[in-house]
Backbone of each chain as ProteinMPNN parsed JSONL, in Angstrom:
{"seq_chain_A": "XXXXXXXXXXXXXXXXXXXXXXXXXXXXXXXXXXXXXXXXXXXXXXXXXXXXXXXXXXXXXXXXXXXXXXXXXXXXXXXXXXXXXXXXXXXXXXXXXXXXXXXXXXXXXXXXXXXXXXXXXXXXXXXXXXXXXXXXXXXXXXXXXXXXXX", "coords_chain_A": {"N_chain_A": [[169.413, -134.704, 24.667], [167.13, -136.167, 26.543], [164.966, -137.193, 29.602], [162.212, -136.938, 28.952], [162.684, -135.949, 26.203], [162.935, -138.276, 24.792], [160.635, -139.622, 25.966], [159.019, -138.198, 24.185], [159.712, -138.901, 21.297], [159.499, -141.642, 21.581], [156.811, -141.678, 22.086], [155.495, -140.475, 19.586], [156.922, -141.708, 17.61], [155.815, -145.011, 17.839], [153.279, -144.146, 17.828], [152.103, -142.277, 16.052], [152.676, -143.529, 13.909], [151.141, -145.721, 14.076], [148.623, -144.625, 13.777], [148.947, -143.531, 11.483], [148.525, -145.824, 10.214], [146.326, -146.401, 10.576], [144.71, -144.549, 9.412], [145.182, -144.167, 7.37], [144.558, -146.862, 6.339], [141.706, -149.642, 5.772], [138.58, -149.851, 7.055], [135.733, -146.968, 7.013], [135.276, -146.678, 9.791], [137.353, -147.595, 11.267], [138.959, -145.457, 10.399], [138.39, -143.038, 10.93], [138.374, -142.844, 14.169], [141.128, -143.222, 14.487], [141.977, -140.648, 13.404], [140.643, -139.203, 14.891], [142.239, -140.243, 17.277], [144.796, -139.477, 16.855], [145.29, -136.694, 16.661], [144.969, -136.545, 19.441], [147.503, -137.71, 20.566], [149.104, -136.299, 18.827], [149.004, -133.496, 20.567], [149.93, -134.726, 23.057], [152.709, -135.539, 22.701], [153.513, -132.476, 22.011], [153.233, -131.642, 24.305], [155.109, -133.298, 26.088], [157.372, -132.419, 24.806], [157.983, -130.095, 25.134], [158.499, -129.423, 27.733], [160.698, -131.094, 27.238], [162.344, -129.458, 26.05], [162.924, -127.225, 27.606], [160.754, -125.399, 27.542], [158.339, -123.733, 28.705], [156.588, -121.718, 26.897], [156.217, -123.318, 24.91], [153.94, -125.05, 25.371], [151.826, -124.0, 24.905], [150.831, -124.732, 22.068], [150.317, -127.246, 22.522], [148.065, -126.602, 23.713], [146.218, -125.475, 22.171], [146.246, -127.132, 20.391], [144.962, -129.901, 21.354], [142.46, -127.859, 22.012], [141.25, -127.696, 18.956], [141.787, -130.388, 18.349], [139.576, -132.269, 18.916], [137.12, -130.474, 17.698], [137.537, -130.708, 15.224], [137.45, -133.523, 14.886], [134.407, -133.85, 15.173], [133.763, -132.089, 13.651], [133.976, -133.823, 11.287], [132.464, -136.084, 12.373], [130.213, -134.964, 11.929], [129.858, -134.482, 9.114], [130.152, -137.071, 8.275], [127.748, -138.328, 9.358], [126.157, -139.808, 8.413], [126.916, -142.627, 6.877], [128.696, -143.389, 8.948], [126.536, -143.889, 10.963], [125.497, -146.21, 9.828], [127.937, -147.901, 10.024], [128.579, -148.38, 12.572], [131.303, -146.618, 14.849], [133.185, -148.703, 17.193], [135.063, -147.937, 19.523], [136.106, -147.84, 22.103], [138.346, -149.116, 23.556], [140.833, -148.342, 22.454], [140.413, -145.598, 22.901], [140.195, -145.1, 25.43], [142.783, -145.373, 26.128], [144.348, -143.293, 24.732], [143.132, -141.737, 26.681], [144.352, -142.304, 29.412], [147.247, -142.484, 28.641], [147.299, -139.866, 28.234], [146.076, -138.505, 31.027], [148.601, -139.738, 32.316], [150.714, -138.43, 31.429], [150.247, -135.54, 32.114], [150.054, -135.561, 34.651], [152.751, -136.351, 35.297], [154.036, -134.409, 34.439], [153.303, -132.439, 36.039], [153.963, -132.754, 38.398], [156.679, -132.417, 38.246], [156.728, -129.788, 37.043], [155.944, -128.577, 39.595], [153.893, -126.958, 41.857], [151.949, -124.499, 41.153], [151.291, -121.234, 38.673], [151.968, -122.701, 35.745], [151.601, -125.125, 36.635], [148.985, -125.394, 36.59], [147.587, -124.358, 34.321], [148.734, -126.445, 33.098], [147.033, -128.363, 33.883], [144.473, -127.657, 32.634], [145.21, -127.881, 29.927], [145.14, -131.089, 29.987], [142.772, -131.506, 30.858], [140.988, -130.309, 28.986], [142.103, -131.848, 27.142], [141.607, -135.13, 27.659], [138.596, -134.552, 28.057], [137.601, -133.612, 25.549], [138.515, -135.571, 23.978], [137.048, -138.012, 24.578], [134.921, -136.925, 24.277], [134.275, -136.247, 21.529], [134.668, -139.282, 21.097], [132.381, -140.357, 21.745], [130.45, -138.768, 20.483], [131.054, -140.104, 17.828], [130.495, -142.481, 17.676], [128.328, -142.767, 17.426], [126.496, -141.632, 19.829], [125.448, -138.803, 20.733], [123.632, -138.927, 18.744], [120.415, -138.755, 19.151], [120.312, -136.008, 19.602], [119.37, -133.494, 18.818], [118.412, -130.951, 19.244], [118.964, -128.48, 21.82]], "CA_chain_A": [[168.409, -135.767, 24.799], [166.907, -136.273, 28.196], [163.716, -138.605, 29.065], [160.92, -137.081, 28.127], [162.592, -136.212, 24.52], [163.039, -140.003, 24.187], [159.65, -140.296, 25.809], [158.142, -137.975, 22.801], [159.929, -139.665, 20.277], [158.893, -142.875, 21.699], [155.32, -141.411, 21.612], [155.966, -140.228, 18.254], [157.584, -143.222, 16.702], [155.148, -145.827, 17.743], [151.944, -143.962, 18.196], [151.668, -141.779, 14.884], [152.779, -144.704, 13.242], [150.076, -146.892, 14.155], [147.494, -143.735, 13.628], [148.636, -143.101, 10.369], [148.489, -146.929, 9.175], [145.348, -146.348, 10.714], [143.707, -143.417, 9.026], [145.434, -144.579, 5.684], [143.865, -147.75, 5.752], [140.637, -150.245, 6.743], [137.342, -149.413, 6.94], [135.916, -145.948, 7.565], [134.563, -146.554, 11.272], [138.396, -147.038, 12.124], [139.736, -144.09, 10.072], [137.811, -141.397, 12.095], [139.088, -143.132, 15.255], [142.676, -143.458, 14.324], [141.686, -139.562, 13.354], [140.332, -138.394, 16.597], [143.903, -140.21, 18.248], [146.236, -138.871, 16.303], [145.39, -135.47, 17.038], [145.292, -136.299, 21.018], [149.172, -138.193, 20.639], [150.425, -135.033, 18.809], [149.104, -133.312, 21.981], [150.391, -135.246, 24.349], [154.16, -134.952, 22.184], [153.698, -131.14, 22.4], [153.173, -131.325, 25.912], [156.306, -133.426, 26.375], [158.565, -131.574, 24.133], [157.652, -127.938, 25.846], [159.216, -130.094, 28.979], [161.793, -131.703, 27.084], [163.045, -128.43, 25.554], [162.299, -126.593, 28.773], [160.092, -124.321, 27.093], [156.889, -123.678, 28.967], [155.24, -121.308, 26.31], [155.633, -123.993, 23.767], [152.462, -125.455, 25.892], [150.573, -123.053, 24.154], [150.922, -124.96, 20.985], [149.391, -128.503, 23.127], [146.488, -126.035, 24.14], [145.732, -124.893, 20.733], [145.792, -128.988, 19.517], [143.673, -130.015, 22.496], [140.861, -127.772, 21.549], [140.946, -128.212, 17.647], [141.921, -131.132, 17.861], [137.931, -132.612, 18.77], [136.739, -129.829, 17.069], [137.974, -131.437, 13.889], [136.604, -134.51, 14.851], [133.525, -133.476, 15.331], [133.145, -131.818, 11.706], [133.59, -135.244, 10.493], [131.39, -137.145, 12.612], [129.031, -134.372, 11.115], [129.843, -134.361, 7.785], [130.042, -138.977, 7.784], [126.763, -139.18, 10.081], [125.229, -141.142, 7.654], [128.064, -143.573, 7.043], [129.005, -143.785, 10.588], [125.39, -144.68, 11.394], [125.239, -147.748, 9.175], [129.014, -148.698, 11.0], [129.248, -146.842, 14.068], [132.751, -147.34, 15.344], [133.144, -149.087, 18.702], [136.699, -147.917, 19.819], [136.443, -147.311, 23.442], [139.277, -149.288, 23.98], [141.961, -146.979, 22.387], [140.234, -144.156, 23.457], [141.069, -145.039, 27.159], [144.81, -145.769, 26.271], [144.793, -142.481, 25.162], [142.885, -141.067, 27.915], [145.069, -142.674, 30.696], [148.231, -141.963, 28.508], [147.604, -138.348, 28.766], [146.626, -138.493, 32.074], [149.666, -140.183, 33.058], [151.94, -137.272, 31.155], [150.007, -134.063, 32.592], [150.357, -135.906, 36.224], [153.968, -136.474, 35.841], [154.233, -132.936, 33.75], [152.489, -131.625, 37.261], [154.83, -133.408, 39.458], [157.809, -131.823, 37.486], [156.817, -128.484, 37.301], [155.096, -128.237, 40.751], [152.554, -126.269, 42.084], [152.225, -123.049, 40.303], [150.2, -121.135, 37.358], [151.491, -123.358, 34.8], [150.542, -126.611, 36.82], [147.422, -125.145, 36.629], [147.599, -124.48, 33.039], [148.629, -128.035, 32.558], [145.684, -128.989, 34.313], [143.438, -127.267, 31.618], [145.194, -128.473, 28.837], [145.081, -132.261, 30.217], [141.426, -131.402, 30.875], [140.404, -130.453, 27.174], [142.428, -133.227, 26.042], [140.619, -135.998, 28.45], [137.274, -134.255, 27.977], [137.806, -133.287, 24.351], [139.063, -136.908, 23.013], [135.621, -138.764, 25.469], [133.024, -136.121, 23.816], [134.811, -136.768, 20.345], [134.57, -140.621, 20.54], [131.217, -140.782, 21.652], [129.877, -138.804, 18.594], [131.751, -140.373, 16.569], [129.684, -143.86, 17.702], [127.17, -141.702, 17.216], [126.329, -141.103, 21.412], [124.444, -137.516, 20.309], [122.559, -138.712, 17.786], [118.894, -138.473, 18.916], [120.327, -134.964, 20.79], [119.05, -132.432, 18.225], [118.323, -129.643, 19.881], [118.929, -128.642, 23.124]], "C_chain_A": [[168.167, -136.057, 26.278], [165.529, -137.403, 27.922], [162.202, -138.117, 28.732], [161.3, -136.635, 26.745], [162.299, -137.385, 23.954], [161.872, -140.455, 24.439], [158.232, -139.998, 25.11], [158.162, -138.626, 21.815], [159.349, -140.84, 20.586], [157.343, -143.067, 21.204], [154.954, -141.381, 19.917], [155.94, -141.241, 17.254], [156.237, -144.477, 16.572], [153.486, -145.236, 17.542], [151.385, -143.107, 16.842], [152.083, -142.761, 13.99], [151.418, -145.168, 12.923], [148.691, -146.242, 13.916], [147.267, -143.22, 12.388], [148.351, -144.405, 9.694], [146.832, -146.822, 9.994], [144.025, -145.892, 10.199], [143.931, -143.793, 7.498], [144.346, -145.923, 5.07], [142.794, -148.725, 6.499], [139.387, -149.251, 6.418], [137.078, -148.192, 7.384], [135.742, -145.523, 9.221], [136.175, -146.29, 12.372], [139.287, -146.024, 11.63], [139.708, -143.22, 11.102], [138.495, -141.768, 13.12], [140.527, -142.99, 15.182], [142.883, -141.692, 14.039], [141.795, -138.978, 14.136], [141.623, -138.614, 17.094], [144.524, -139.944, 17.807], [146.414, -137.366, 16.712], [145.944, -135.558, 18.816], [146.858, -136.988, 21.181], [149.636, -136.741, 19.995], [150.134, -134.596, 20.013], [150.39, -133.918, 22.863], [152.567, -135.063, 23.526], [154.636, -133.948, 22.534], [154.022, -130.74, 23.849], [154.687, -131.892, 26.581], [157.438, -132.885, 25.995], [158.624, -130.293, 24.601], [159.09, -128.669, 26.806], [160.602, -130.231, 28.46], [162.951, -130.263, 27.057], [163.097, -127.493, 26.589], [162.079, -125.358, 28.181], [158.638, -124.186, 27.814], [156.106, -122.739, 28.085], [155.115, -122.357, 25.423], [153.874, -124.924, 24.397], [151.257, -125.069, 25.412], [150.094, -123.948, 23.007], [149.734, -126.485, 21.45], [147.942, -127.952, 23.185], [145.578, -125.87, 23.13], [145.377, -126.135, 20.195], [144.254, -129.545, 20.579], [142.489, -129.504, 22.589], [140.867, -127.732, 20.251], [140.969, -129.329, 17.039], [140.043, -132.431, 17.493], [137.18, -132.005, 18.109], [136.534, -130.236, 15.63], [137.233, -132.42, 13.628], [135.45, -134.565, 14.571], [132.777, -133.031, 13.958], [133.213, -132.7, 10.961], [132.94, -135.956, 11.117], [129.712, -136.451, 12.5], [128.469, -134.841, 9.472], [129.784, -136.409, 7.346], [128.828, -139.017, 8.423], [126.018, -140.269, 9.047], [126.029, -142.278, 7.134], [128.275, -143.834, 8.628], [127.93, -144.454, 11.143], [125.015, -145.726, 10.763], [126.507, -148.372, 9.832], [129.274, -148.303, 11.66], [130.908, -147.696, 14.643], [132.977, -147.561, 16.767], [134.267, -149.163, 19.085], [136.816, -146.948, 21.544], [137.454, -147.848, 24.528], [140.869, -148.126, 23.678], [141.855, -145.645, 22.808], [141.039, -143.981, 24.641], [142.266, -145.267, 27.008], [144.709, -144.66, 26.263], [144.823, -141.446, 26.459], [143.813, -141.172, 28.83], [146.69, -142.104, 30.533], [148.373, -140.558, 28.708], [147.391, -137.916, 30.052], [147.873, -138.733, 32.657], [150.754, -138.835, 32.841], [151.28, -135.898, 31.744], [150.655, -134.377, 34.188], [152.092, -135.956, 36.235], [154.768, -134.672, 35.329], [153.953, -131.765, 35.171], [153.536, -131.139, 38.266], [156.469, -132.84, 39.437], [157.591, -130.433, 37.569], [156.335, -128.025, 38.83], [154.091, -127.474, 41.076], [152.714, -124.943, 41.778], [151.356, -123.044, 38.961], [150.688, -122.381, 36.051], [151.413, -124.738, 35.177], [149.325, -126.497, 36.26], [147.159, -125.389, 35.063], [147.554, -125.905, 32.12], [147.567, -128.576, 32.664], [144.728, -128.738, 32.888], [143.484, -127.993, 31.05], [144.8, -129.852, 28.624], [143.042, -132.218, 30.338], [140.506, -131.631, 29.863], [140.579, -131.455, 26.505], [141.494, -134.454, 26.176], [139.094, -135.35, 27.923], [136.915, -134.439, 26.527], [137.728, -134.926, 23.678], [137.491, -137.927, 23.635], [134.651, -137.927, 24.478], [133.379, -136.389, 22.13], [134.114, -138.298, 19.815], [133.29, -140.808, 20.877], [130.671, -139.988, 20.585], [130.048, -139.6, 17.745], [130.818, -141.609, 16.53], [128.395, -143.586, 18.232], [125.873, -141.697, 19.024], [125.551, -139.753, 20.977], [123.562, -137.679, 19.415], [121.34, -138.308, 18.103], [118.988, -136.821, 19.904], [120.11, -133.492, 19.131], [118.915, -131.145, 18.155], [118.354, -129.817, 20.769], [120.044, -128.968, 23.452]], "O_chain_A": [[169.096, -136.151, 27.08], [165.146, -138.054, 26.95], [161.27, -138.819, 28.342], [160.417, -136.826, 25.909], [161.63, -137.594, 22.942], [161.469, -141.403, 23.765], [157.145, -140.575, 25.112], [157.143, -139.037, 21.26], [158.524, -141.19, 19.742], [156.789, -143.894, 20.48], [154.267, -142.173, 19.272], [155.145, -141.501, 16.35], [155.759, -144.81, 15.487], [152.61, -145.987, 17.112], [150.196, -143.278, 16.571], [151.469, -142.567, 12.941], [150.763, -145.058, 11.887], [147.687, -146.951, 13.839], [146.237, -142.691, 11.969], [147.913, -144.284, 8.55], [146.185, -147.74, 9.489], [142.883, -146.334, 10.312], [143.074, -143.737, 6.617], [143.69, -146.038, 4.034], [142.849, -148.739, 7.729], [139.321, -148.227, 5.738], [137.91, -147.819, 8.211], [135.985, -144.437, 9.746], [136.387, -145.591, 13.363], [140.28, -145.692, 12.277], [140.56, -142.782, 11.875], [139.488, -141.052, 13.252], [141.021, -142.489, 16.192], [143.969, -141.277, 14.444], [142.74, -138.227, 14.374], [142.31, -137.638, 17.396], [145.532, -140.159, 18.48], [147.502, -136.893, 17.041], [146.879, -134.952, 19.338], [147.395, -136.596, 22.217], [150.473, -136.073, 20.602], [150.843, -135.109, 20.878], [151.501, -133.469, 23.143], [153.434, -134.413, 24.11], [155.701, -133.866, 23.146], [154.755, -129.888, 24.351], [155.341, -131.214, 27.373], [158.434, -132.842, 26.717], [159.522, -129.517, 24.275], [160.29, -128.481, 26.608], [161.562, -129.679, 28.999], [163.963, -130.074, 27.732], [163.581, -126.512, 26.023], [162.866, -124.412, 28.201], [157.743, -124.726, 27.165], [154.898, -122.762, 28.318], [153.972, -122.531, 25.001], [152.939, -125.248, 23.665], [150.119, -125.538, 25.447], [148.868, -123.979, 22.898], [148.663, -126.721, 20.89], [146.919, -128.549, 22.849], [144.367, -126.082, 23.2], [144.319, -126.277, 19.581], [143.033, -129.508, 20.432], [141.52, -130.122, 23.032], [139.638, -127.72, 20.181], [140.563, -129.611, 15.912], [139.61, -133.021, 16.503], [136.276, -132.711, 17.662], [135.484, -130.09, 15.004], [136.503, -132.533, 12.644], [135.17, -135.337, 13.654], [131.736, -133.399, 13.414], [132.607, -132.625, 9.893], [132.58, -136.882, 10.39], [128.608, -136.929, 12.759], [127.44, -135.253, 8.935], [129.413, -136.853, 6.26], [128.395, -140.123, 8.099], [125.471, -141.358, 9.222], [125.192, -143.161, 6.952], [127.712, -144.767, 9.2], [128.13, -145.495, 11.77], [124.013, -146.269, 11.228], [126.269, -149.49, 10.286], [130.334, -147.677, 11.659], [131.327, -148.85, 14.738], [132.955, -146.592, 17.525], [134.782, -150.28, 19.12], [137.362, -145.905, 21.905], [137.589, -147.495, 25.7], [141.589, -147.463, 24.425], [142.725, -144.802, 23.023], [141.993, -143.255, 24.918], [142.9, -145.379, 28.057], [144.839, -144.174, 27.387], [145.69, -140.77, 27.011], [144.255, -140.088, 29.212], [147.356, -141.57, 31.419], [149.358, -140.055, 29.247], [148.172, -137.081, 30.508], [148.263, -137.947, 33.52], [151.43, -138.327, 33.736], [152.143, -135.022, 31.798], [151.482, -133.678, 34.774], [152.657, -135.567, 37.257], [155.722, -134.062, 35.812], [154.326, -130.593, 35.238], [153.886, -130.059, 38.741], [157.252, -132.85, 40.387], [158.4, -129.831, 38.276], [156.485, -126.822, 39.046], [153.244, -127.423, 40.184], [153.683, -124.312, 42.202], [150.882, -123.986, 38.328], [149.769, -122.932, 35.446], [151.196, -125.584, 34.309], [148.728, -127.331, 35.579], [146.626, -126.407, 34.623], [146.911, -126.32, 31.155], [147.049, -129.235, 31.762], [144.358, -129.693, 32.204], [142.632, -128.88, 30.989], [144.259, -130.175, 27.566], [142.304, -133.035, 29.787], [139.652, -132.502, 29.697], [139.87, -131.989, 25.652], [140.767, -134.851, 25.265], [138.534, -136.157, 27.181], [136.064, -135.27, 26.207], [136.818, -135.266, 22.923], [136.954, -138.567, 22.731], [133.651, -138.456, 23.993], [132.403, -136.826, 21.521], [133.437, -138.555, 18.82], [132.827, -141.676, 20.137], [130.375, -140.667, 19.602], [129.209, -139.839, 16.875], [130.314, -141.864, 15.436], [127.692, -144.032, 19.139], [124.643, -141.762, 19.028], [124.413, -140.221, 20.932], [122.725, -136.811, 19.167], [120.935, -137.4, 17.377], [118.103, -136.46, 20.68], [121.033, -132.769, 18.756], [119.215, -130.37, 17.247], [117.995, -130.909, 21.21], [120.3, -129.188, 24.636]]}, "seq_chain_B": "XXXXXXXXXXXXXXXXXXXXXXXXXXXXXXXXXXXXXXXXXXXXXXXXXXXXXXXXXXXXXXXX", "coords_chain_B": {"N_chain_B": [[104.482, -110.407, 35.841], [105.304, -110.65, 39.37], [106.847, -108.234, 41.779], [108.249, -109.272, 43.695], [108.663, -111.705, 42.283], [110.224, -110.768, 40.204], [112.371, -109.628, 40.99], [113.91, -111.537, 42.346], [114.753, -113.141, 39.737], [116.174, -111.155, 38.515], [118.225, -111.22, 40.475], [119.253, -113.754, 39.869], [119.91, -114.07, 37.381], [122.14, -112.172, 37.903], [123.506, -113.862, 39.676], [124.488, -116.007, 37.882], [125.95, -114.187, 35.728], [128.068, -113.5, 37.3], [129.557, -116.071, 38.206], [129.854, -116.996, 35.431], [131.95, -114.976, 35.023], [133.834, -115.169, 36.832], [134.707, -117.532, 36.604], [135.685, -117.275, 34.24], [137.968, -115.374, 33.921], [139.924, -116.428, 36.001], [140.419, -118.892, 34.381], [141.817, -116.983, 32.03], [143.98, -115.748, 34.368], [145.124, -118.176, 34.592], [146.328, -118.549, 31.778], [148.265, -116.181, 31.133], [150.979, -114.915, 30.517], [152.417, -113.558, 32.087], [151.8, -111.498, 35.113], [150.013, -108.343, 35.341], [149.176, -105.46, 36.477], [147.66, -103.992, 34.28], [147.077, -106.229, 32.524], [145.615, -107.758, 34.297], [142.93, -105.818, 34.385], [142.499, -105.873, 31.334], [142.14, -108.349, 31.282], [139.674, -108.886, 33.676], [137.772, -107.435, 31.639], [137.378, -108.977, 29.521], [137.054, -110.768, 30.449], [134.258, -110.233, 31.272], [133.277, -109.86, 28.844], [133.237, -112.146, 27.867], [131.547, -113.306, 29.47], [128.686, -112.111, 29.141], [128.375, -112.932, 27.133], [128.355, -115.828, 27.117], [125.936, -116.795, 28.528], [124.433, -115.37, 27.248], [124.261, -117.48, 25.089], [123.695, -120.035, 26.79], [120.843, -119.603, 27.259], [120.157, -119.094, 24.897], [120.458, -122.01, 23.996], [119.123, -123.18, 26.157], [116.45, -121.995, 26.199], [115.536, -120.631, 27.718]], "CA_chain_B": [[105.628, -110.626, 37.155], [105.313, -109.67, 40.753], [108.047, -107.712, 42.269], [108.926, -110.621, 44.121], [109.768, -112.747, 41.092], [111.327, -109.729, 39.171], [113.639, -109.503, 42.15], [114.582, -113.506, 41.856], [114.875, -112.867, 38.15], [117.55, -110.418, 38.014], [119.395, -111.912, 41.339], [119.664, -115.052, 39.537], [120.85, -113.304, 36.389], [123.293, -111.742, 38.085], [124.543, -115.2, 39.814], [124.867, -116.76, 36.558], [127.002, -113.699, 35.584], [129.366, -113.754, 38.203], [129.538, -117.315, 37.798], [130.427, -117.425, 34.454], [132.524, -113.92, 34.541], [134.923, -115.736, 38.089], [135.325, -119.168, 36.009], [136.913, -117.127, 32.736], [138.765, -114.613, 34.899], [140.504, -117.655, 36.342], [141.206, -119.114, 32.804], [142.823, -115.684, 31.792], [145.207, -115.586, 35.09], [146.177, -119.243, 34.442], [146.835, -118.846, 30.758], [148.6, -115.67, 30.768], [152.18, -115.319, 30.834], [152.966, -112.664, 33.612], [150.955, -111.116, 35.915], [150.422, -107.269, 35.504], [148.082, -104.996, 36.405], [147.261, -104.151, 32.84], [147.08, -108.15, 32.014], [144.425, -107.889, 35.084], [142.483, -104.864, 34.012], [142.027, -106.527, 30.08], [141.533, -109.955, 31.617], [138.417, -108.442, 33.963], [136.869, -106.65, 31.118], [137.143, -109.81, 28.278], [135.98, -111.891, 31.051], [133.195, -109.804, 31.546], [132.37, -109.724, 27.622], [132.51, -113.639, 27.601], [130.3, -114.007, 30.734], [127.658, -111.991, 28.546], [128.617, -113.762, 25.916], [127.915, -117.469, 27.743], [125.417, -116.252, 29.307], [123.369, -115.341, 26.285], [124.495, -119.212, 24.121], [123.647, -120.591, 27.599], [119.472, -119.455, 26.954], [119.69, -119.497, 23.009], [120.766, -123.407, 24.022], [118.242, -124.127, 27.256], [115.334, -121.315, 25.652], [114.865, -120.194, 28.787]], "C_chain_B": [[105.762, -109.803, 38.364], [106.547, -109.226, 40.975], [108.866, -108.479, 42.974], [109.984, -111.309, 42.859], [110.458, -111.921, 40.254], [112.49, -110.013, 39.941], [114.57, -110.694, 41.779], [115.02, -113.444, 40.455], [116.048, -112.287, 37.892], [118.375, -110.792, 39.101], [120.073, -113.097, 40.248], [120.49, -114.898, 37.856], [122.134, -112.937, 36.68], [124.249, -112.538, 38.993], [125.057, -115.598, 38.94], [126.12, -115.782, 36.169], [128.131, -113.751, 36.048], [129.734, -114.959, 37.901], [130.709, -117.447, 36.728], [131.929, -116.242, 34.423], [134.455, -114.729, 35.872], [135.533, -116.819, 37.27], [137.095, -118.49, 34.441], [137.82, -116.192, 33.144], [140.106, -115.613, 35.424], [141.321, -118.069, 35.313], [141.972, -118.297, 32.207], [143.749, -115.67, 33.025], [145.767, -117.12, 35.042], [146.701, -119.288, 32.796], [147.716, -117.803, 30.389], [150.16, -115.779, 31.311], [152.993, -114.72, 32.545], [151.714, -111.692, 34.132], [150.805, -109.442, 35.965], [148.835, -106.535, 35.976], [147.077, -104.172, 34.797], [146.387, -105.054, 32.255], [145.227, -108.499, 33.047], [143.089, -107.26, 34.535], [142.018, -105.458, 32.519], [141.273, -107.579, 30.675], [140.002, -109.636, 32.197], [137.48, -108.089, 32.846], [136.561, -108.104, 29.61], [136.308, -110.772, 29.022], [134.101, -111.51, 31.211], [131.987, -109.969, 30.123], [132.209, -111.046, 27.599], [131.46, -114.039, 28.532], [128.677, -113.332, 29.988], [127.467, -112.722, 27.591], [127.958, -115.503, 26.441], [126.874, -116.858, 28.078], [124.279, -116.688, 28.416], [123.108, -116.795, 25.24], [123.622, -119.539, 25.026], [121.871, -120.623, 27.143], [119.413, -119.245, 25.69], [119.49, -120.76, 23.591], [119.788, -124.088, 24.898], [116.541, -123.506, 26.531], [114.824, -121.072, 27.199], [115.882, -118.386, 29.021]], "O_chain_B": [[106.18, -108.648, 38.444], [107.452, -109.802, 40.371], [110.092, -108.393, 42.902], [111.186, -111.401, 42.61], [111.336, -112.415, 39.546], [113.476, -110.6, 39.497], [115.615, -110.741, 41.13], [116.105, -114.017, 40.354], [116.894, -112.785, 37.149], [119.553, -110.725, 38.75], [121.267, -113.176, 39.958], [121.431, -115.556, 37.412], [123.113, -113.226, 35.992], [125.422, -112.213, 39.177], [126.285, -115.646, 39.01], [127.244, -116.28, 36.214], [129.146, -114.004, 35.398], [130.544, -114.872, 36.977], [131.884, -117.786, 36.867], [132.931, -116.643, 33.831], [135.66, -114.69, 35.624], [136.752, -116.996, 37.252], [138.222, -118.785, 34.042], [138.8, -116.29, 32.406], [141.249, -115.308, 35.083], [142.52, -117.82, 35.187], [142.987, -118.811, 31.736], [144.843, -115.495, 32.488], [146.908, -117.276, 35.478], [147.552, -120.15, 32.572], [148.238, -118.053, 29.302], [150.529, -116.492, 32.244], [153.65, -115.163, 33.488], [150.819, -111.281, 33.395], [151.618, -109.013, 36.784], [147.709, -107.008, 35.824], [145.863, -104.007, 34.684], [145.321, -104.851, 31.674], [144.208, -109.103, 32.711], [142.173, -108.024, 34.234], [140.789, -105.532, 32.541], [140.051, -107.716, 30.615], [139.063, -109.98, 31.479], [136.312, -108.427, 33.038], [135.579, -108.034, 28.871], [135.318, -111.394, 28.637], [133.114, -112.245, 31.242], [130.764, -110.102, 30.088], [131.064, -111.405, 27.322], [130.654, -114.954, 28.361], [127.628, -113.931, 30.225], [126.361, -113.135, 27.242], [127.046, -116.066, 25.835], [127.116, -115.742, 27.62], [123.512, -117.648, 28.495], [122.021, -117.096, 24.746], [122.482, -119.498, 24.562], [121.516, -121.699, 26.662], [118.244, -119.208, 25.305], [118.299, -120.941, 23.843], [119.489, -125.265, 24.697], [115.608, -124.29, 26.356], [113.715, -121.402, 27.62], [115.576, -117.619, 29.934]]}, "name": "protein", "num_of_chains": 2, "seq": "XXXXXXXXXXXXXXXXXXXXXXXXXXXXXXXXXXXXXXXXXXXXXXXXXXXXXXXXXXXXXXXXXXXXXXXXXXXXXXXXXXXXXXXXXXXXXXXXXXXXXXXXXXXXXXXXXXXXXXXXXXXXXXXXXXXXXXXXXXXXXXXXXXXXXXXXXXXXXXXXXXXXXXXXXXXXXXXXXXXXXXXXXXXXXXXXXXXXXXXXXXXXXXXXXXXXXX"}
């Protein structure tokens, strides 16, 4: 046990918690949301547990969540647009927790491994995640709608 | 199309390529595990098929 196991589990413990009493229950505007973050907290787990375990390919596994994880999203803020657009969901507060939380773990994930290909790598993954989980939640509160084509 | 703008036409084609072919080149030497000349040699030639590959989404997506 070292501190970023304790500070996956921590992630873990409180944060899929609160994502699954999230997605389980309440209205649908905060399902999808509690949806979209659950995928970007496993991320950010994966990413600490590579560390914890000092495994750097398990990173692979963060990379792989990080782009399916919006991806996912995305096929449901397809497949609900017409629900979502009678309650669009206004959750751009949790978004930015997660945003900042995963910033905070690639930067200290950076700072730990140092400068080298899989900083870099980290970089990506923290990239997709940040980018990924922002282009997510604005669909989702339906931000693309009048974008049809083009 | 004058010979002029043909010229501009396929320069600017072949910016965009490079472009896109340097960015995923990049992405292949930071995602791979070890560095070989092999690893290089694949990586150049997939990058090359995705830079046609973007390339071509890129004007399905603008219609230009």
């Amino acid at each position: 046990m070292n501190g970023w196991i304790l500070a996956a589990t921590v992630a873990l413990g409180a944060g899929a918690g609160a994502t699954l009493w999230g997605v389980a229950t309440g209205p649908l505007r905060r399902r999808v949301v509690a949806q979209n973050l659950s995928t970007a907290l496993a991320c950010l787990v994966l990413l600490l547990l590579a560390q914890g375990y000092d495994r750097p390919s398990y990173v692979d596994l963060a990379l792989v969540l990080a782009l399916l994880g919006p991806v996912g999203t995305l096929v449901f803020a397809r497949l609900l647009a017409d629900d979502l657009a009678e309650d669009p969901p206004r959750a751009w507060g949790p978004t930015y927790l997660v945003v900042g939380a995963g910033a905070a773990v690639v930067t200290a994930l950076c700072v730990a491994t140092g400068p080298s290909r899989a900083s870099a790598k980290l970089l990506v993954v923290g990239a997709l995640l940040i980018g990924g989980n922002v282009v997510a939640s604005r669909a989702l509160s339906g931000g693309f709608s009048g974008l049809r084509r083009g | 199309m004058t010979p002029r703008a043909a010229m501009r036409t396929t320069l600017r084609a072949a910016a965009e390529f490079l472009a896109w072919w340097t960015g995923l080149a990049v992405l292949w030497l930071i995602l791979i595990s070890a560095v070989g000349p092999l690893e290089l040699a694949v990586g150049a030639t997939v990058a090359a098929l995705g830079a046609l590959a973007a390339r071509a989404a890129r004007r399905a997506v603008t219609g230009r």
